[in-house]
KELUMVEX-394763 format. One record per residue (C-alpha): x, y negated, z negated; residue number from 0. Coordinates in nm, 4 decimals. Example, Ala and Ser with C-alpha at 12.3 -4.5 7.8 and 13.67 -1.06 7.14 Angstrom:
% residues 2
         u         v         w  seq
    1.2300    0.4500   -0.7800    0
    1.3670    0.1060   -0.7140    1
This chain:
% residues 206
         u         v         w  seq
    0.3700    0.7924   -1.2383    0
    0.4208    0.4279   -1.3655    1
    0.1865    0.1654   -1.2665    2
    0.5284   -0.0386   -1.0761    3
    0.6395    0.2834   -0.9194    4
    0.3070    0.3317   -0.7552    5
    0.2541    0.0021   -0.7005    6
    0.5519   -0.0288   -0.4363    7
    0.3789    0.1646   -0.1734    8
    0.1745   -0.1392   -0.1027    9
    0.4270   -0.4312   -0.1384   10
    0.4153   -0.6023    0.1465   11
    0.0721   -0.5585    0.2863   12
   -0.1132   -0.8624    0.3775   13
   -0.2446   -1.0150    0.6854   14
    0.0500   -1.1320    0.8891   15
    0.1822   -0.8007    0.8505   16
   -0.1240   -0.5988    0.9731   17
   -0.1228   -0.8204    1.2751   18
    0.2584   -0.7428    1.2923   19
    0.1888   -0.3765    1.2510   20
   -0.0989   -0.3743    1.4995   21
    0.1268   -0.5713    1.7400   22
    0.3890   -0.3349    1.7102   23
    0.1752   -0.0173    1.7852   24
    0.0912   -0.2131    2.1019   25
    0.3856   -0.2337    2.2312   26
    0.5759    0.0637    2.1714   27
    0.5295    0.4234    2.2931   28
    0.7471    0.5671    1.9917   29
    0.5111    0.4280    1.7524   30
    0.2038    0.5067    1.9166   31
    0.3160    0.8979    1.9877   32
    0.4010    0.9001    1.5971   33
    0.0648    0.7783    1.5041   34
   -0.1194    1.0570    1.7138   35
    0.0919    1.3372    1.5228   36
   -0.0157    1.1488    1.2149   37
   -0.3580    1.1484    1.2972   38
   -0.3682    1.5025    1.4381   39
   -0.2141    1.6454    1.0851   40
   -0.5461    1.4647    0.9419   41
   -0.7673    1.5825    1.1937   42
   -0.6481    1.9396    1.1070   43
   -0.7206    1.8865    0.7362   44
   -1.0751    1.7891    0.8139   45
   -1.0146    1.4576    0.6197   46
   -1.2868    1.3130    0.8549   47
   -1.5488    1.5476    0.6879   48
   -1.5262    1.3586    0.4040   49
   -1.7093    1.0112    0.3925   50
   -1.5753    0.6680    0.5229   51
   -1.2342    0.7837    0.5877   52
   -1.2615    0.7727    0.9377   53
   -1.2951    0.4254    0.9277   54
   -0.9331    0.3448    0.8146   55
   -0.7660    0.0375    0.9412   56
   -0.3867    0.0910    1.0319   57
   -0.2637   -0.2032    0.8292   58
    0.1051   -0.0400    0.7736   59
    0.3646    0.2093    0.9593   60
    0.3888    0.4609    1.0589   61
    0.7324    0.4033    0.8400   62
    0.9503    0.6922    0.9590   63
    1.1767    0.8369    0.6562   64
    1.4310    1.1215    0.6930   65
    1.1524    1.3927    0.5821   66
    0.8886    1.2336    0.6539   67
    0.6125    0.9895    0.7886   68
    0.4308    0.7287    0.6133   69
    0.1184    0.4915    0.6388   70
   -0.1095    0.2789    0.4371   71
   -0.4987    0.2041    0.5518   72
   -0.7356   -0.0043    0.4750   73
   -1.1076    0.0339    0.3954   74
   -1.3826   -0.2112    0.3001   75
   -1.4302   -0.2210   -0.1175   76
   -1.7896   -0.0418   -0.0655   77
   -1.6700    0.2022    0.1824   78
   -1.4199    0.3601   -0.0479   79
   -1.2907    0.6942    0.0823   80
   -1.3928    0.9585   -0.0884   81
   -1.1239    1.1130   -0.2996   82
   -1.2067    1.4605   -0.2475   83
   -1.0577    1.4130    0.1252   84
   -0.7269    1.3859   -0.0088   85
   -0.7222    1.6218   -0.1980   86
   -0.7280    1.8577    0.1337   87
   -0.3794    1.6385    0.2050   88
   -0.2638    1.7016   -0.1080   89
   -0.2667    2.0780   -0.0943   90
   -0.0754    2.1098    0.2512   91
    0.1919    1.8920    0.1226   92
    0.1168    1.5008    0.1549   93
    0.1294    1.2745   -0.0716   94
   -0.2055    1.0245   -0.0935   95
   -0.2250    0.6900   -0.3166   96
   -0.5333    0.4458   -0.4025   97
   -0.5216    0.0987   -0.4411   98
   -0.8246   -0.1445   -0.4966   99
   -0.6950   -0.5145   -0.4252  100
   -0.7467   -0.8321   -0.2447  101
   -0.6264   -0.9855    0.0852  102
   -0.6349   -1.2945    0.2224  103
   -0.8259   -1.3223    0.5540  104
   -0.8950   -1.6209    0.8017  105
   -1.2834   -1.7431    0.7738  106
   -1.4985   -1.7907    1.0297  107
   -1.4160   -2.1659    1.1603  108
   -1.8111   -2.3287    1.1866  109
   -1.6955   -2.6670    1.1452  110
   -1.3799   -2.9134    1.0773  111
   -1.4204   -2.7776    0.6718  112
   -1.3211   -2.4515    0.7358  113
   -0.9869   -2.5706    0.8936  114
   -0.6399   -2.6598    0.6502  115
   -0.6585   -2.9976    0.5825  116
   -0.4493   -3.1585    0.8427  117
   -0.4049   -2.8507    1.0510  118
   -0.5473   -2.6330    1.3159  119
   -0.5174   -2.3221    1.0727  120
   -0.8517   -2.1597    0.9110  121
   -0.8641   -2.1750    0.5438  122
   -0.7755   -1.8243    0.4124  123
   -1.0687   -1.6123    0.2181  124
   -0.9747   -1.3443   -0.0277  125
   -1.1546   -1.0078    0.0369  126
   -1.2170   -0.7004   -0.1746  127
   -1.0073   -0.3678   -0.0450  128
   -0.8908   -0.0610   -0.0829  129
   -0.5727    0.0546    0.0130  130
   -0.4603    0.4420    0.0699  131
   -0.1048    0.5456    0.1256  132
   -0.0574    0.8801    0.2849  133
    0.3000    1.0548    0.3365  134
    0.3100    1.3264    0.5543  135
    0.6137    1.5619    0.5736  136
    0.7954    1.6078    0.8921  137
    0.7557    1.9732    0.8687  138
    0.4347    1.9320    0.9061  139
    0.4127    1.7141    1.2188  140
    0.5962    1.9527    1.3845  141
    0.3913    2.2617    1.2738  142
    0.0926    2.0953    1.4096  143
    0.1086    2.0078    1.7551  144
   -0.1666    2.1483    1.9412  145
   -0.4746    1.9311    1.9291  146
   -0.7232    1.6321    2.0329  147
   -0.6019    1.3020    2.0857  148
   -0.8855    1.1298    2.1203  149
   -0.9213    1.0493    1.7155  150
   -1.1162    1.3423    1.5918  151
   -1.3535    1.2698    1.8562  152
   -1.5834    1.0038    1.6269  153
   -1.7281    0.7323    1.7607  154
   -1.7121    0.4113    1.5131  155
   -1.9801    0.0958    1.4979  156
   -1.6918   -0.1869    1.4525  157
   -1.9817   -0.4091    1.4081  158
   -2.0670   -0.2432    1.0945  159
   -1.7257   -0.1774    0.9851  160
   -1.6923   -0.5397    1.0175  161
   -2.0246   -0.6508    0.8937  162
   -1.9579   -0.4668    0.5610  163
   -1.6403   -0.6838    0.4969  164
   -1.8764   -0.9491    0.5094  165
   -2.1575   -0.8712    0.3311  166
   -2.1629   -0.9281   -0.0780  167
   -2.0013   -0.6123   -0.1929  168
   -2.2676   -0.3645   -0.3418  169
   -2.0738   -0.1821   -0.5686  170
   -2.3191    0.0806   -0.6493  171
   -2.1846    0.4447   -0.6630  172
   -1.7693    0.3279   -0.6176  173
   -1.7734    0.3832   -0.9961  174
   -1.7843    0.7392   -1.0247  175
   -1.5511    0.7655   -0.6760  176
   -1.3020    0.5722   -0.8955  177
   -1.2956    0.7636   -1.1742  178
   -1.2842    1.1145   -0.9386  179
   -0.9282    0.9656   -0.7587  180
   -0.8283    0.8596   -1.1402  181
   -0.9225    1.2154   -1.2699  182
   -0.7501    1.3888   -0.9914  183
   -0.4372    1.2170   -1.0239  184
   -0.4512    1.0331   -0.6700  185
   -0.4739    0.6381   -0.7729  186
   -0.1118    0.6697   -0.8878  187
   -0.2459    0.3600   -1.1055  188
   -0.5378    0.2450   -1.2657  189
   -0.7476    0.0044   -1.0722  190
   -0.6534   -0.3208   -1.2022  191
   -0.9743   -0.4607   -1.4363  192
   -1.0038   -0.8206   -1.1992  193
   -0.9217   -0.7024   -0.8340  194
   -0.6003   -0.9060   -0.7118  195
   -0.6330   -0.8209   -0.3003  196
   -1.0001   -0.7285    0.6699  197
   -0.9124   -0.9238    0.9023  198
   -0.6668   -0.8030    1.1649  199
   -0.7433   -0.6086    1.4726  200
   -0.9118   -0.2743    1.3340  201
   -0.7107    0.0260    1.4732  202
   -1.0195    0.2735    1.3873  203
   -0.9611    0.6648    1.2849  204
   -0.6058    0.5862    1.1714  205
């Protein structure tokens, strides 16, 4: 796949439009029933047997095509997913893309220098990410419908989900997790060699 092909399953995605998305889950029921067919398709794979990747952030969709269902999460840059998850996704029919990036995220307002000059606004921060696209046929969502809906029943420490967005980013061991989603095909790209781009309301086990 070429690197602009791939790359357009993650135009878009920044943080007005995760609070948009997160916003729009909120308030409608549509949305919200599609996401828990989503999430029941990856419950059924055992994706959350696999480390980190139940602690997603919705931060696009779900994006409802004619065949099928799409979304794009969002993990902190030392809590990569691992790629042998989606390879389970993979084999029943889905389609899974990596992205490493940047996005730009309010800072914590201390004092009057973390504001825009001249406005109430918080200066923006950029923050290391990664970004995974999964497509999920329709077929699918309608083979599985039996099932939990209470998010694989896991229960998620958003204080450290949070706290390792902050911390300095220990990259120790995302190497060879890299070069696994590279060797199996899954990054669509290559991760860029300088990262170009968590901030919105975590929607957690999406």
């Amino acid at each position: 796949m070429k690197h602009e092909t791939a790359d357009k399953f993650f135009d878009g995605v920044d943080y007005v439009s995760i609070i948009d998305t997160v916003k729009g889950i909120f308030t409608s029921d549509g949305s919200m029933n599609t996401l828990l067919d989503f999430e029941r398709v990856l419950d059924e794979s055992d994706l959350y047997a696999f480390r980190n990747w139940e602690l997603g952030e919705l931060v696009q969709g779900p994006m409802v095509k004619r065949y099928s269902v799409s979304c794009i999460f969002m993990y902190p840059y030392k809590l990569m997913p691992n790629p042998k998850g989606a390879i389970r996704l993979v084999n029943v029919g889905c389609i899974v893309k990596f992205k490493k990036t940047e996005i730009k995220v309010p800072v914590e307002v201390k004092d009057y220098e973390d504001y825009v000059p001249g406005s109430r606004y918080p200066k923006m921060a950029p923050k290391e990410v990664w970004l995974v696209y999964i497509e999920i046929p329709k077929q699918l969502l309608d083979d599985i419908k039996e099932g939990s809906i209470d998010l694989a029943g896991k229960s998620i420490d958003l204080e450290e989900l949070d706290d390792s967005y902050d911390e300095d980013l220990d990259k120790d061991g995302t190497d060879d997790q890299e070069t696994q989603a590279q060797d199996q095909g899954l990054g669509g790209m290559p991760p860029p060699a300088a990262p170009a781009p968590a901030g919105a309301p975590p929607v957690p086990g999406l």
